[in-house]
N, C-alpha and C positions, 0 to 999 in steps of 0.2 A: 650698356650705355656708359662705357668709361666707368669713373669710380658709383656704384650701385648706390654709395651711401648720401647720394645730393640728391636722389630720384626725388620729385615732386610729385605730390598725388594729389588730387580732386577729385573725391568721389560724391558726385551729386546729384542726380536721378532723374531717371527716367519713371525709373525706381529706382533706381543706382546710377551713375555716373562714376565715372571715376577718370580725371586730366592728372596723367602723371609730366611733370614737366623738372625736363633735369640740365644741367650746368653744361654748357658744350664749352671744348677749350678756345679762352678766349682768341687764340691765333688764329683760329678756324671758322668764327664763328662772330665775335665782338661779345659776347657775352648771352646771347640768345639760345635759349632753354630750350632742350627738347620737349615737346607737348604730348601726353597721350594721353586719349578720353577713353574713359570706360565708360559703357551702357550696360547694365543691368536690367534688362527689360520687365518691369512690373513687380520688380520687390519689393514686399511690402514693408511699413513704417515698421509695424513690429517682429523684422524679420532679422534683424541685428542683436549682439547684445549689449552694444551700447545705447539702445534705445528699451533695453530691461529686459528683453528676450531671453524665457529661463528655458524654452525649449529648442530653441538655434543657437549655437555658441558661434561666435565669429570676432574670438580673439586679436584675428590679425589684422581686418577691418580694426578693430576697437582701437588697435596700438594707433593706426593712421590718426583716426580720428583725436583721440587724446593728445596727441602731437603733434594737431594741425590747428585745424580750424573745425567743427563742429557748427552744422550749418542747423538750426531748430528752427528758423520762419523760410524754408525752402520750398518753393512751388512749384507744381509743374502742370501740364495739361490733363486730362483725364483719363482718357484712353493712347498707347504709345504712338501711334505716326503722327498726331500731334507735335506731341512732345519733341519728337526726333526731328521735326521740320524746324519746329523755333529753337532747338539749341542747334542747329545748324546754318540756320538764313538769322538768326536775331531777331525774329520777327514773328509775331503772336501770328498762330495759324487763322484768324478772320481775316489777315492779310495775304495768306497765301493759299487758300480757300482749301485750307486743311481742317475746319474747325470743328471735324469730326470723324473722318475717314479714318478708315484700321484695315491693316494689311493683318494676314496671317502669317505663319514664317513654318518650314518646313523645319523640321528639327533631329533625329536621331545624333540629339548629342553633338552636333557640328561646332559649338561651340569651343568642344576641344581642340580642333584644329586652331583654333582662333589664339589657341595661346599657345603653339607654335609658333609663334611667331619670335625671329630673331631681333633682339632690341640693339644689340651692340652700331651704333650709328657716331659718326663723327662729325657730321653737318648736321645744322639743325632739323630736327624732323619732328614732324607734328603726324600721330596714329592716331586714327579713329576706332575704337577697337568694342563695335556693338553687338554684344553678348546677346542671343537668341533664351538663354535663359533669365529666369523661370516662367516668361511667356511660354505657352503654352501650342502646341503644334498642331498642325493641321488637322481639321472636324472628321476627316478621312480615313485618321491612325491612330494611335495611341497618343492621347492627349500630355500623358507626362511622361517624360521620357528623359535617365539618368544612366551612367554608367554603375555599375550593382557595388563597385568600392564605395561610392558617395554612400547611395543608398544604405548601407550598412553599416556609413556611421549615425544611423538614426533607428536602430533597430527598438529603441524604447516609444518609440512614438508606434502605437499600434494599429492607427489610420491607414492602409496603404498609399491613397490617395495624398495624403498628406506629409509619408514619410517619403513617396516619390519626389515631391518637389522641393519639401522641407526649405519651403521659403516663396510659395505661390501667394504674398499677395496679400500676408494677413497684417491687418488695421487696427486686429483686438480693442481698444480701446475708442478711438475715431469712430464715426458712424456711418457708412455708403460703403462701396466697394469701386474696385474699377468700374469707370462709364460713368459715373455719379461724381456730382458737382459737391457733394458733402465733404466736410476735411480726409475721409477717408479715401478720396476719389483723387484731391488734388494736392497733398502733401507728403512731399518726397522725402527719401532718406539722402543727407546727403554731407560732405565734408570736403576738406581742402589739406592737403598736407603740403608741404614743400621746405626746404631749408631758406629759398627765398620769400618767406613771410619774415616779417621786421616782430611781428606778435602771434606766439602761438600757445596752443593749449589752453582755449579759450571756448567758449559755447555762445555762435553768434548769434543773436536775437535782430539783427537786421533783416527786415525785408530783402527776399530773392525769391526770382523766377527765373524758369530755366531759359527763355529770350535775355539773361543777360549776359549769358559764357560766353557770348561770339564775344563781343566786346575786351568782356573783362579779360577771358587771353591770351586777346589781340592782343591789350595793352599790357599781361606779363610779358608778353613774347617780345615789348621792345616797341611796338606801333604804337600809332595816334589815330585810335579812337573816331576822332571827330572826323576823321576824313572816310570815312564808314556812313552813309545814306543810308534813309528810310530804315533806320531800326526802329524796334521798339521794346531794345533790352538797351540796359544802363553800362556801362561800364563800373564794376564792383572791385576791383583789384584793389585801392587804397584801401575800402571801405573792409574788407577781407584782410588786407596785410596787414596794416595798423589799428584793426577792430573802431575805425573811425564812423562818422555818423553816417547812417544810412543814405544811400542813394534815390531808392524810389520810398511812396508813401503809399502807393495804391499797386491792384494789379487785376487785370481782368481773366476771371474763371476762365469763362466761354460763353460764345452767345452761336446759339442753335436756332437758325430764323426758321426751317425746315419744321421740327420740332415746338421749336417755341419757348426755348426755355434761355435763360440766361445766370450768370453771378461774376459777382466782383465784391471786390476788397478796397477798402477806400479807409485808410491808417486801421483800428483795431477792427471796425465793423464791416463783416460780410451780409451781402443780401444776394437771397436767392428768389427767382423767380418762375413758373412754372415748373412742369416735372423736370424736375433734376436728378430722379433717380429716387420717388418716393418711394417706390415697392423693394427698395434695395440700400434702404435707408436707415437699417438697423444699427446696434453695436453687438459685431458678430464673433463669436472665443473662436479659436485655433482647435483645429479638428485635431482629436487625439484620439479616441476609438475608436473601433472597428463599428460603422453607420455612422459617424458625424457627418460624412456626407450628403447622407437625409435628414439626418436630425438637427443638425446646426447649418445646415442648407441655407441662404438668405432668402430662399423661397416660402420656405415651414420654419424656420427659425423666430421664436417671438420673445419677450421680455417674460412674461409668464411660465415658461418652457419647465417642467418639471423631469426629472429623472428619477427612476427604479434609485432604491438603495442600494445595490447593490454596482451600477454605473458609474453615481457620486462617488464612491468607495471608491472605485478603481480610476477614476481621473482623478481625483485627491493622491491617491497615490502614488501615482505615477510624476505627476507634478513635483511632488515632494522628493522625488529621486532624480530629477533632469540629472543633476549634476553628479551624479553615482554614476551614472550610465554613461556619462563622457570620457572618463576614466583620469587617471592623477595628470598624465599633460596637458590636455587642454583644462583643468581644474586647476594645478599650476599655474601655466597663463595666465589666467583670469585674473587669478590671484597678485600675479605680478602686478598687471595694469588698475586694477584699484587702489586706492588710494591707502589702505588696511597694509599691501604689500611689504613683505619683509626685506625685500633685498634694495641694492643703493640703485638713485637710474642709471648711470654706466654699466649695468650688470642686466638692462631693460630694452632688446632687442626685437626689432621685426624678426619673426619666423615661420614664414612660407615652409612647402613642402619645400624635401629638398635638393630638388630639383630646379627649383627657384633662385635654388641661393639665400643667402642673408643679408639684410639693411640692418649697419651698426654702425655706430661713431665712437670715438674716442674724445672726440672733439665737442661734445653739447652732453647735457644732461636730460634724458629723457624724464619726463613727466607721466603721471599714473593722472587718471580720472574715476569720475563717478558716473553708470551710467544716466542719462536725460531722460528719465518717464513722463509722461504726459500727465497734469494732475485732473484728474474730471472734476472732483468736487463731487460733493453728495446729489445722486441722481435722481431729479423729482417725479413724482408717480405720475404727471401729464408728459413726462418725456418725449415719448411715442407720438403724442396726439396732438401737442400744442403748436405743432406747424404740418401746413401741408400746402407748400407753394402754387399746387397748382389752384387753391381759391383763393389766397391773397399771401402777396410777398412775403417772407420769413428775414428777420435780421437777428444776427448774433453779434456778438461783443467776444471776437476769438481769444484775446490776450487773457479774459477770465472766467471766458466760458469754451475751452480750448476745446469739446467734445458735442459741441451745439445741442445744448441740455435746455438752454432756456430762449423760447424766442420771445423778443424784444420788442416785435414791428411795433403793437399798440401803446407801447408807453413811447418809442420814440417816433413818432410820424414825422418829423421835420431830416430825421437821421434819412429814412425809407424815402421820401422824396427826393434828396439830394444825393443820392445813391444812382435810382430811379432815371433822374436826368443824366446823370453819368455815365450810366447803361447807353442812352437813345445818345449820347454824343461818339460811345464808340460803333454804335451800329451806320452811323453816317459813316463811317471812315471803311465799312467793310466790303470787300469783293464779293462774286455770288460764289457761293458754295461748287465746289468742281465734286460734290458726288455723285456718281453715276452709278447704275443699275447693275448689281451683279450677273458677272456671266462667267456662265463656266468655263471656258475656252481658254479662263488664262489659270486654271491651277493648273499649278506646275506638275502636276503627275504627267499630263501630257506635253511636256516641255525638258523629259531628259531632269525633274527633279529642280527647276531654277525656274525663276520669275524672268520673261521675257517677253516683249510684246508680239502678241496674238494676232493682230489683225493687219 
């Protein structure tokens, strides 16, 4: 893409996103950026390690994000063809009667092909570039599925399950999983990099949902916004470039009329209504031995859960070595990009395989960060049991109770009602659901391997 060192990146989720948007020359072009969006589909919050991740290291993420934008109040839908619809149309999926549908995706790694992809472009272009991983592939075959290099740089994680995907999805901290309306269901990983940000290396605490990237851009790429119909994302680029005051105050989970269940955000407090994912509603640790699969399962997995001594021992230990087992360069890295780092930031490089190539300047001063944990606060012994929407609403207070430890409903009844109404003002606005009945006829095994229509 011309000079590599103006690439613009946004990575913002699915469970990952990532709009890399770069400088086209202005004879060519007027000044209008190349765009490209990365989907990381279903990664999860604690699968980075700028979000504390002491068993994924993902240094080069880190650099972006330390030197962009650091997006921490980021939303997205619950399950991905949601998600994929409103950061495509702008438009929360109750309007595009997506507000729950999930495709599955065929996988052996095809991802790789995906970053074959040649970027070198001289008019402006805007990539879609939606990464099939670490969703998870078809009920038909091998559900995780990696090339054996990746795999084996996780050979301390002794899960297989877990060292396959090494980044399916884990919330650690957060409580639901995919398909659940709980922070763990709808809070994405996500950031913004670009040299055209006016403020960078920053940690935004603005409200965002993934219905607001059509918009916001449009409006880096040079457009007007307003002339954009029936959205219902914000245009967010000033608010992201200049770390200025937020755009939206509220945002809607989802609402499941089918089902019956609903949530929304309305400034700090969220309310949930019906099952939104109670039986899967825990706070669940990251599989690291061999049976965490069963054992920390979200099926059998409880707050009580005790382990053999000799278990604790070996996940104690193992924990305490992540960083032994990465070995001195990506241990380096790390160390580059905190803020502890010994060297100047001109000497503070992007570094991709290299194959890749390098992002470096001469021209700015890279900045180092810390990574953004999530704080729970001391965890009460009604945790578990003091909400269960499906017999009357649950409300949290996210900004200080970021891990929904404490529900609120009864001390605030006038917060739950005005919520409440809020909810029945967006179900007038909704279309009917377009899900229909599964049939087998359209997996693609009998389609040559591809999604095509069957009938």
């Amino acid at each position: 893409m011309g000079d590599v060192s103006h690439v613009i990146r946004a990575l913002v989720t699915l469970s990952l996103v990532c709009a890399l948007l770069c400088p086209v020359p202005s004879a060519l072009a007027a000044d209008r950026p190349h765009i490209i969006l990365i989907v990381a589909d279903d990664l999860g919050h604690n699968d980075v390690s700028f979000h504390g991740s002491d068993q994924i290291p993902t240094p080069n993420i880190d650099f972006l994000a330390y030197n962009g934008v650091l997006l921490n109040n980021y939303y997205v839908s619950p399950i991905c063809t949601p998600t994929r619809s409103a950061l495509l149309t702008g438009r929360h999926p109750i309007h595009t009667d997506l507000c729950f549908d999930v495709f599955m995706f065929l996988s052996n790694f095809s991802q790789q092909l995906l970053l074959n992809v040649a970027f070198e472009a001289l008019l402006p272009l805007f990539l879609y570039l939606p990464f099939q991983a670490v969703h998870r592939a078809n009920a038909d075959g091998p559900h995780l599925q990696a090339p054996d290099k990746y795999v084996k740089r996780f050979e301390y994680i002794e899960n297989h399950d877990r060292r396959m995907y090494a980044g399916e999805g884990t919330t650690l901290l957060l409580p639901g999983v995919k398909a659940t309306l709980w922070e763990g269901g709808v809070r994405g990983v996500g950031l913004l990099h670009s040299p055209l940000l006016h403020t960078q290396g920053y940690v935004s605490e603005q409200m965002l949902h993934v219905c607001d990237w059509l918009p916001t851009l449009y409006a880096a790429a040079g457009g007007d916004p307003s002339t954009l119909h029936n959205l219902d994302g914000f245009n967010a680029w000033d608010m992201l470039s200049r770390n200025s005051s937020g755009v939206r105050t509220e945002m809607l989970h989802n609402i499941d009329p089918i089902e019956d269940f609903a949530g929304v955000r309305v400034g700090g407090y969220k309310l949930l209504i019906g099952d939104v994912g109670v039986d899967w509603g825990g706070w669940y640790p990251p599989y690291q031995l061999a049976g965490d699969e069963i054992t920390l399962n979200y099926l059998n997995f409880t707050d009580d859960l005790t382990e053999r001594v000799t278990q604790d021992s070996r996940r104690r230990e193992l924990e305490q070595k992540y960083r032994e087992y990465w070995g001195p360069e990506i241990w380096a890295r790390l160390e580059d990009l905190h803020s502890s780092g010994g060297k100047t930031g001109a000497d503070l490089v992007f570094n991709p395989e290299k194959s890749l190539g390098q992002v470096s300047s001469t021209n700015r001063d890279w900045v180092r960060g810390t990574p953004v944990r999530i704080e729970c606060g001391v965890k009460p012994a009604n945790a578990s049991t003091n909400c269960d929407p499906r017999k009357s609403p649950c409300l949290f207070h996210i900004p200080t109770d970021p891990c929904e430890y404490n529900n609120i409903a009864e001390s605030r009844p006038e917060v739950v009602t005005a919520l409440f109404a809020r909810i029945k003002e967006y179900v007038a606005t909704m279309v009917s659901p377009g899900k229909k009945p599964n049939d087998a006829r359209s997996n693609p095994k009998y389609h040559g391997g591809a999604w095509v229509p069957w009938e």
